[in-house]
C-alpha positions as CSV (number, residue, x, y, z in Angstrom):
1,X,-39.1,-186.6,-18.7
2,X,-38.5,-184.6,-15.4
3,X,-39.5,-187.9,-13.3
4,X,-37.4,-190.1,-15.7
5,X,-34.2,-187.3,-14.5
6,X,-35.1,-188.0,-10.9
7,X,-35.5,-191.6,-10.8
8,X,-32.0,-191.6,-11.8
9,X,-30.4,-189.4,-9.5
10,X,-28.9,-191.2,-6.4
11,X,-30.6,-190.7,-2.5
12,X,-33.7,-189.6,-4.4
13,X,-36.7,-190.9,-3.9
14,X,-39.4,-189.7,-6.2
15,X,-43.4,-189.5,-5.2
16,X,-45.1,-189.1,-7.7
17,X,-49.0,-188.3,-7.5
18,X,-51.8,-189.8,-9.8
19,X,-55.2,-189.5,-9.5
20,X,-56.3,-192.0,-13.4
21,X,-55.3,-194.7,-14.4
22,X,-53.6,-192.7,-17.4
23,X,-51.3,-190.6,-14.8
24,X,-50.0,-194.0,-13.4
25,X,-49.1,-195.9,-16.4
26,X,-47.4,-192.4,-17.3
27,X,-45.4,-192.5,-14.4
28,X,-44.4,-196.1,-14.4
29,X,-42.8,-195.7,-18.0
30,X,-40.8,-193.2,-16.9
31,X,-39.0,-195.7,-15.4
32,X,-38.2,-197.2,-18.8
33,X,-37.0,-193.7,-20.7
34,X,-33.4,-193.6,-21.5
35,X,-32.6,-190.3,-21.6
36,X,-29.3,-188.7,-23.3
37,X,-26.1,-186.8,-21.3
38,X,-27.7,-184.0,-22.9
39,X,-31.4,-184.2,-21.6
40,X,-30.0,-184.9,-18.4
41,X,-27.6,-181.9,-18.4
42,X,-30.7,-179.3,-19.8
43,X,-32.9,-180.8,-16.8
44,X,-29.7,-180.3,-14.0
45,X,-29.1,-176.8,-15.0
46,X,-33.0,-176.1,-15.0
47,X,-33.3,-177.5,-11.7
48,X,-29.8,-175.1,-10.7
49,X,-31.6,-172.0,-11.7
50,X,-35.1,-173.1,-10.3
51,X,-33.3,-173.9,-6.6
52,X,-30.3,-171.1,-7.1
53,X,-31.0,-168.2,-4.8
């Protein structure tokens, strides 16, 4: 889910690493989760409190 949130954020370029073939196809559906207002809005605020000083 938390690459899903990040492939949709604008200027962001996401990396992800893989090392079998399992990790790869993982990352490539992210690309095809919708995810909710709500999902989004839990992952933002996690990613406030996680960069928040």
């Amino acid at each position: 889910m938390g690459l899903a949130w990040l492939i949709r954020k604008p200027n962001v370029i996401a990396i992800p690493g893989a090392s079998t073939v399992s990790q790869v196809e993982q990352n490539a559906a992210a690309a095809d989760l919708e995810l909710s207002e709500e999902d989004d809005e839990r992952l933002e605020d996690a990613a406030d409190r996680f960069w928040a000083p």
